[in-house]
N, C-alpha and C positions, 0 to 999 in steps of 0.2 A: 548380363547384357553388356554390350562393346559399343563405347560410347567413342565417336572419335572428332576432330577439327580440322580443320585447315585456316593456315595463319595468310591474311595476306600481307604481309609484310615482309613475305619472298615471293609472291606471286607477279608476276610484270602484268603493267597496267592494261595490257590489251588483252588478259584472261578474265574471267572471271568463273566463279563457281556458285553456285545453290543447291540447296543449302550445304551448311556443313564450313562457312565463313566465319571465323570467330565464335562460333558458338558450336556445342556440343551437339552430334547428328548422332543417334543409333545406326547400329554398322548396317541395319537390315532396310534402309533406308537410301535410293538411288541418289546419289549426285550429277547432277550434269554441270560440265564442264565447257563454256563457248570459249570461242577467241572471238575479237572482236577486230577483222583484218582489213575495216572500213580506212581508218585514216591511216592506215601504214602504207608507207613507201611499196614498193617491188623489193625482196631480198627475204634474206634468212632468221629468224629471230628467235631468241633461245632463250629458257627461262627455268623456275622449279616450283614445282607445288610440293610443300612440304604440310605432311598428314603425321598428325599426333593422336594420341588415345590419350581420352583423359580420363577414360574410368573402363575397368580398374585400372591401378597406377601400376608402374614395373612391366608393363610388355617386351616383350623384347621385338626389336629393330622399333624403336618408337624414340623417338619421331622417324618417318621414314620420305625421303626427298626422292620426286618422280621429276624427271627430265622431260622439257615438254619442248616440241620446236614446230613453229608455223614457218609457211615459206608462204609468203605475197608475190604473186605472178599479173604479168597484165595481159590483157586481152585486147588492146589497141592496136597490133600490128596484124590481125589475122581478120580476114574476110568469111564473116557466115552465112552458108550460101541454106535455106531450106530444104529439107529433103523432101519432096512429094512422090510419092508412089500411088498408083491405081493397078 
């Protein structure tokens, strides 16, 4: 079995992951990944989630770094009008 982790200690503070943080996850096992885009600004924000296999040891591409980018947009300048149909 493919045991693997994710370190956050490259991860940027407004991601988070479960499981599969610091401790060892079986590969057959979903991770879900949020961003958390409550206190950020409007703009682009860019970051890595870096995923290692810790058993067995010698994989190859391990550790391997996934690019991750949210973009914060606001919704203050636009008017929402309802749509009603009959």
């Amino acid at each position: 079995m493919l045991y693997w982790e994710i370190s956050n200690a490259t991860m940027p503070t407004w991601l988070s992951a479960n499981p599969g943080v610091n401790g060892s996850t079986p590969f057959s096992q979903t991770t879900l990944v949020l961003s958390n885009a409550i206190k950020q600004t409007p703009g682009t924000y860019n970051g890595n989630i870096t995923v290692t296999v810790t058993s067995p040891t010698g994989v190859i591409n391990s550790p391997t770094t996934i690019p991750i980018s949210l973009t914060v947009t606001t919704l203050d300048n636009f008017l929402h009008i309802p749509l009603i149909t009959r």
